[in-house]
C-alpha positions in Angstrom: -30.6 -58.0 -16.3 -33.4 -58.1 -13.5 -33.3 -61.8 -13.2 -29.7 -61.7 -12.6 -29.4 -58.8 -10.2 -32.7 -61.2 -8.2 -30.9 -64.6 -8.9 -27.7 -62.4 -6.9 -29.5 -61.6 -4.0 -30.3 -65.6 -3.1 -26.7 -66.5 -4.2 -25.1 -63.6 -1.6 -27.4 -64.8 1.1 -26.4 -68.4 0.9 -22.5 -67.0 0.4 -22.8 -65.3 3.3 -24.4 -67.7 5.8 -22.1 -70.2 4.6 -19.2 -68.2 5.1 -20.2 -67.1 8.6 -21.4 -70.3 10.0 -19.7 -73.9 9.7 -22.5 -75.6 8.1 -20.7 -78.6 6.5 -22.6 -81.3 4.7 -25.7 -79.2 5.8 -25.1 -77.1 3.0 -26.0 -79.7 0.9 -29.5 -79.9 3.0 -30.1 -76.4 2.5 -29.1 -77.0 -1.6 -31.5 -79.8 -2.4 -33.9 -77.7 0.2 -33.8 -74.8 -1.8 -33.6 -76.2 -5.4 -36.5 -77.8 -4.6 -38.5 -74.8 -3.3 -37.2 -72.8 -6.6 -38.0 -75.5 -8.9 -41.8 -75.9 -7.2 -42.4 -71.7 -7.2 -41.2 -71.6 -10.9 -44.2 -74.1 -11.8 -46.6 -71.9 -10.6 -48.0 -69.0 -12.7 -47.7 -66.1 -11.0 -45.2 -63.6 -11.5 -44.3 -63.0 -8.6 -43.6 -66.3 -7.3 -41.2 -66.0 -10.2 -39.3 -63.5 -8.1 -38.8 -65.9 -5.3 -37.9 -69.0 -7.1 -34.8 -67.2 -8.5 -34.2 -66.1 -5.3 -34.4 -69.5 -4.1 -32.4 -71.1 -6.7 -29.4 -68.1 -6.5 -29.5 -69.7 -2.6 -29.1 -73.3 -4.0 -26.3 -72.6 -6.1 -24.4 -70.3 -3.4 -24.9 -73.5 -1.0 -23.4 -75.7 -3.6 -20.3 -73.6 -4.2 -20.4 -73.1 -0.4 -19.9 -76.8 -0.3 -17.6 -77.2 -2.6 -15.5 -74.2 -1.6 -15.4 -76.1 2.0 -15.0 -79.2 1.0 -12.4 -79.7 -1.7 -10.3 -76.2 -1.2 -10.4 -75.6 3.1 -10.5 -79.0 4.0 -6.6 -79.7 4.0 -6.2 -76.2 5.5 -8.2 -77.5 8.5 -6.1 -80.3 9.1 -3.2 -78.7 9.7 -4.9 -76.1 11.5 -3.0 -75.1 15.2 0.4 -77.2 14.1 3.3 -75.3 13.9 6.3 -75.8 11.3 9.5 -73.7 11.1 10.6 -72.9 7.3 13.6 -71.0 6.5 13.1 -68.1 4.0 16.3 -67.0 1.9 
């Protein structure tokens, strides 16, 4: 239950910088970034370094689904951003 409420923290950082800032394909930089970090602190022995790789890879997966969230679901949103349309509701 630890691991998850650690693995949390990285994956609300990385929800929350990609929310507030327009990051685009960067978020996939930032991913690969931190996936690689995560993957390279896991290696090592050391508990504690543990700690920081889930961290790391909760960021990597919240920068993924950042990206994908952006990319496939408010993409077509954005285009029609600042048009107008006039609908008739019955």
């Amino acid at each position: 239950m630890r691991w998850l409420v650690i693995f949390t923290v990285g994956f609300v950082v990385a929800c929350v910088v990609g929310a507030y800032f327009t990051l685009g394909n960067w978020l996939l930089l930032l991913f690969g970034i931190c996936l690689a970090a995560g993957i390279l602190l896991y290696i090592c022995k050391h508990q504690s370094l543990h700690i920081v790789a889930a961290v790391m890879i909760g960021c990597a997966i919240g920068f993924l689904w950042n990206w994908g969230y952006q990319h496939f679901y408010l993409q077509d949103a954005l285009a029609l951003d600042g048009q107008e349309a006039r609908i008739a509701v019955t």
